[in-house]
N, C-alpha and C positions, 0 to 999 in steps of 0.2 A: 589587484596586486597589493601587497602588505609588504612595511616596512617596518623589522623588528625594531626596537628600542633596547639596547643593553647598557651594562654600564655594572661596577663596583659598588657597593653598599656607597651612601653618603653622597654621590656624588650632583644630586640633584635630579636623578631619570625621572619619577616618577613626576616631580612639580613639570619639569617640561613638555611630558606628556598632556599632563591637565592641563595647562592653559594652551596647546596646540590643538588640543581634540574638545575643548569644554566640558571635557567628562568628568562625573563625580568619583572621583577616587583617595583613597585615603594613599597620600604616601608611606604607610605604615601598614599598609596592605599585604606584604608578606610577601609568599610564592605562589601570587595568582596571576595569569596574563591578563591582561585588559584591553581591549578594541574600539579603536577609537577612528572620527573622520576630519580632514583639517581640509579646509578652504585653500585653493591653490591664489594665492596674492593675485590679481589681473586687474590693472584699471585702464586696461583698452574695453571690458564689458561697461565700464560707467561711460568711458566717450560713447560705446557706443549706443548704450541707453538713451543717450542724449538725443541722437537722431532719431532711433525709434519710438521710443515714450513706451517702452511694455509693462504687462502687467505685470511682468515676473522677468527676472533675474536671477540665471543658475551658475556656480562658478563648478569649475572641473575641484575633485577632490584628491585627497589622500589618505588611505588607510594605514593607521598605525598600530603597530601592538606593543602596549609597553611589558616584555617578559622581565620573569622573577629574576631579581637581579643576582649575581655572576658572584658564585660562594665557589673561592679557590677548596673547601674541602670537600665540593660535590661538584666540580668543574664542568666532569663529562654531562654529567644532569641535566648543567645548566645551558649548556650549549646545544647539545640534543633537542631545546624550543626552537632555536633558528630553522632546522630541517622545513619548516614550514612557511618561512619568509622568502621572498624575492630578492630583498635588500637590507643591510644592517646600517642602521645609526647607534653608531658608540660613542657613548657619553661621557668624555673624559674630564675628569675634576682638574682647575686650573686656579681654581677659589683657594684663596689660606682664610680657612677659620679655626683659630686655636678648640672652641667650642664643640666641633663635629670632626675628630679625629680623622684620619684618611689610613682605614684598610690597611696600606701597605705599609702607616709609620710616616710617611712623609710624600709630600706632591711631587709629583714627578710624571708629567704629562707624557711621553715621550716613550718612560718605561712601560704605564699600563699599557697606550696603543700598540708597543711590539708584543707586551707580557699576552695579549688578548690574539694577535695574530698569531704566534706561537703553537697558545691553545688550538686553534683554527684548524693551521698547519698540521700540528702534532693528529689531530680527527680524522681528517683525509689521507693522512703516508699510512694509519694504521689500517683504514679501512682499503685505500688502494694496494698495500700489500698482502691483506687475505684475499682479494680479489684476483691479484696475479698469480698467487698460488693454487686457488680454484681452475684458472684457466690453462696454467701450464701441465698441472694434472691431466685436465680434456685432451691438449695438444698431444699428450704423449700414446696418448689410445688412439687420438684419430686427429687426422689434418685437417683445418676448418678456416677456410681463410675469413671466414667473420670473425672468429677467435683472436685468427695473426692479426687482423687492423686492431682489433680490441685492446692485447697486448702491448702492440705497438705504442698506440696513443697512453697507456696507463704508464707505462716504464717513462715516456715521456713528463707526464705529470709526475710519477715519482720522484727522476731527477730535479726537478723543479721545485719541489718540495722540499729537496734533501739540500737545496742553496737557500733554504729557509724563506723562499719567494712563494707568496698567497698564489692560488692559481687563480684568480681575478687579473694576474699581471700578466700570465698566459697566454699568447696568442694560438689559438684552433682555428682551423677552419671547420666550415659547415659538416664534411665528412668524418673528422675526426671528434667533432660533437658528439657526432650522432651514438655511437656507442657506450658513451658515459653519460649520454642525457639523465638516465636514470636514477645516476647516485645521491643526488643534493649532497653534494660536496658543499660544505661549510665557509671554504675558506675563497670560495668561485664566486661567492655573492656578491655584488657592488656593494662598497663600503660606505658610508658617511660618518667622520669625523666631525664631532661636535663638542666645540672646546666650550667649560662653562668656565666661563668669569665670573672676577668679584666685580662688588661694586664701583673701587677705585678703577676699573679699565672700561669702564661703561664707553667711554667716551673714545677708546681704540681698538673696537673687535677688528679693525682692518690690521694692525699692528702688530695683534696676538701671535701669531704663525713667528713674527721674527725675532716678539721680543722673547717670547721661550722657545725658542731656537727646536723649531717644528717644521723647518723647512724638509726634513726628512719624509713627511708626511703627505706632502704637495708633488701634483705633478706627475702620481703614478697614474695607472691605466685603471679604469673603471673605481675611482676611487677621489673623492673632493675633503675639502677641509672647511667647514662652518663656524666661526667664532659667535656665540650670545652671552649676553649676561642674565643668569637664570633669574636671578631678585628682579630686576629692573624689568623684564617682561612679569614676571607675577604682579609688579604694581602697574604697568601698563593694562593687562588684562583688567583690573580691578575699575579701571577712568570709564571716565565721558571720553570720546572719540578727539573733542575739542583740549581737552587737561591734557590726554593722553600725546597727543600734537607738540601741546607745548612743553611737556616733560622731552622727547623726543631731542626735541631743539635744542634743548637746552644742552643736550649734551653734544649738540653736532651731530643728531642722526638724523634721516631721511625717513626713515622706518625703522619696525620693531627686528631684533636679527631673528627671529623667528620665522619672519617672511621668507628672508633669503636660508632660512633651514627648507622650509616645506620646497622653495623652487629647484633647493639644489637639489632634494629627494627626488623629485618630477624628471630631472632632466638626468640625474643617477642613473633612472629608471629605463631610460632612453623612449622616456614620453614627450610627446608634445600637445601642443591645443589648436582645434582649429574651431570656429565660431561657424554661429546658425543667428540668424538677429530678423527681425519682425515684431509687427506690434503686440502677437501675443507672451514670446518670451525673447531675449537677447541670453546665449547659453553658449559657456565653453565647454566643449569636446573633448573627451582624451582620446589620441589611439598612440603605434609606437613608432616612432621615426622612422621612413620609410614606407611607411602604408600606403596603399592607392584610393584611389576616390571610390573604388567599390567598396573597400572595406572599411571606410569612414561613414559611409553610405548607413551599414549594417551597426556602425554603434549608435544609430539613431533609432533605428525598426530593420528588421527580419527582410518587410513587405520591402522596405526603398532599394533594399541591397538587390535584392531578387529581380525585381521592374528596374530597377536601374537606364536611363535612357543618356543621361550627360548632369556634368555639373557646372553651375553657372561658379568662376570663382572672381574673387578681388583681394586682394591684401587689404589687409585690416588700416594699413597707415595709408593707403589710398581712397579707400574709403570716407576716410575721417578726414582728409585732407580735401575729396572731392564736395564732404556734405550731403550727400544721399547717394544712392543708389543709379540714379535716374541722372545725374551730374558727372557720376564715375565711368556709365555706359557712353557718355558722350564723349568723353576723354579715350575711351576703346582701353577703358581698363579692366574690363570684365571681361574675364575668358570665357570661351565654351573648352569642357575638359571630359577626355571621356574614360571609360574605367581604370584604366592603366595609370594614371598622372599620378604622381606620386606628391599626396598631398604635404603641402608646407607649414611653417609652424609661422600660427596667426592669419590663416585663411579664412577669410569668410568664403561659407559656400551654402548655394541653394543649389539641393537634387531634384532633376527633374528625374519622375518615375514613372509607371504605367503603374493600373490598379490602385 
């Protein structure tokens, strides 16, 4: 799963991408996409390394793509790369630097996040209205009640549309999915809002949302708001893990906000992590909220999904709290769980399988 990266000329997309992905790329790289993998933050894998001592530690990841950024005189152009993404992070400029002009004449964080949904919007009415014109043509040669659900559910997204509301804000059910599953509607994406600051706000990306009156932006349906300050992660990325600590502190942070970018893309995405830990590796999972134990089973190998017999599980803060395994079982915090359990986010589990 890939999560676009967009964003107005200037506004920092590109530096954020590199030091998320470590990838070598020239911010001045033009109109070329680039693919990149970031580390999902987790330091329940270090507790839990602790107890096992493995040779290897793997963290769940995230794919990024930073696309050519967003030229109001090739708009459709530029939008047309999303068609390929699961989820969008837009990159809205909150920085004032007299030195790197801003596209539109002036900051205005607020405008570009509606100016950019708009676009979205505007993609989807025109493509869902050649759509309803294609189908109302059929209807009139012949009755098709696959046709009438089809219409149905589009006139529905139309008017939803036409109140300038993204359909991410949408609620479908599973059946009325099913007949527009097809379209990669644009504007249906889960969103990620990513305010970049200057340096002066290093110190309150929890603050930003109120103090530029972006509560507008909070609190809709499949849709989050992330504050970083792009400079202050390029010179974290740049430290010793130790410097980088106490630069951190210094400002009153906990961590870099790049962390809480990559977690809110994970859980955007309606992923979660479940663990696998032994002395040869301690390793986070992805699958999607709601998965079963069979098909957690399957993002490890083909064969365990297949032979499937039960899975041994524990929560991870039970575990860590028990100190092994064999401490946890005694306490009857290990379950036996068998395909159907719908695995939780931060399970440790061992599958047993046949073959």
């Amino acid at each position: 799963m890939q999560t676009g990266i967009i964003g107005l000329p200037q506004v920092g997309k590109t530096t954020l991408f590199r030091i998320l992905t470590k990838a070598h790329v020239d911010a001045k790289s033009g109109q070329t996409a680039h693919v990149g993998v970031a580390k999902v933050p987790e330091p329940r894998l270090g507790e839990l390394a602790k107890l096992y001592n493995p040779k290897k530690i793997t963290y769940a990841t995230v794919q990024y793509v930073d696309l050519p950024g967003v030229q109001k005189e090739r708009m459709r152009e530029s939008l047309a790369t999303l068609r390929d993404v699961d989820a969008i992070a837009h990159v809205i400029r909150v920085f004032d630097d007299p030195s790197v002009p801003h596209s539109e004449g002036s900051i205005d964080p607020l405008r570009d996040a509606t100016n950019l949904d708009l676009e979205l919007i505007l993609s989807d009415h025109d493509q869902i209205s050649k759509r309803l014109e294609r189908v109302e043509k059929d209807l009139k040669k012949k009755k098709d009640p696959l046709l009438e659900h089809e219409k149905g559910v589009l006139e529905k997204c139309k008017v939803h549309l036409e109140a300038e509301k993204p359909l991410r804000e949408l609620e479908l059910t599973a059946e009325e999915r099913k007949p527009i599953g097809g379209f990669l509607f644009l504007s249906q994406r889960p969103m990620l809002y990513v305010l970049n600051l200057g340096d002066d706000e290093a110190a309150e990306l929890d603050k930003a949302v109120e103090k530029h009156k972006l509560a507008a932006l909070q609190g809709r349906p499949n849709t989050a708001v992330v504050a970083v300050c792009g400079r202050l992660e390029a010179e974290l990325a740049e430290m010793e893990e130790k410097a980088a600590a106490e630069l951190l502190a210094s400002y009153g942070l906990k961590e870099p906000g790049l962390n809480r970018l990559i977690r809110a893309t994970y859980d955007l995405m309606g992923l979660i992590p479940f663990f696998t830990a032994g002395e040869p590796e301690v390793r986070a999972w992805t699958i999607r909220r709601g998965d079963t134990a069979v098909k957690a089973a399957g993002e490890i190998h083909s064969d365990i999904e297949k032979g499937f017999i039960r899975a041994e599980v524990v929560r991870c803060e039970d575990l860590l709290a028990a100190g092994s395994i064999h401490a946890a079982k005694e306490k009857a915090q290990v379950r036996l769980e068998g395909k159907e359990y719908v695995v939780q986010e931060g399970d440790v589990i061992l599958f047993r399988h046949s073959g």
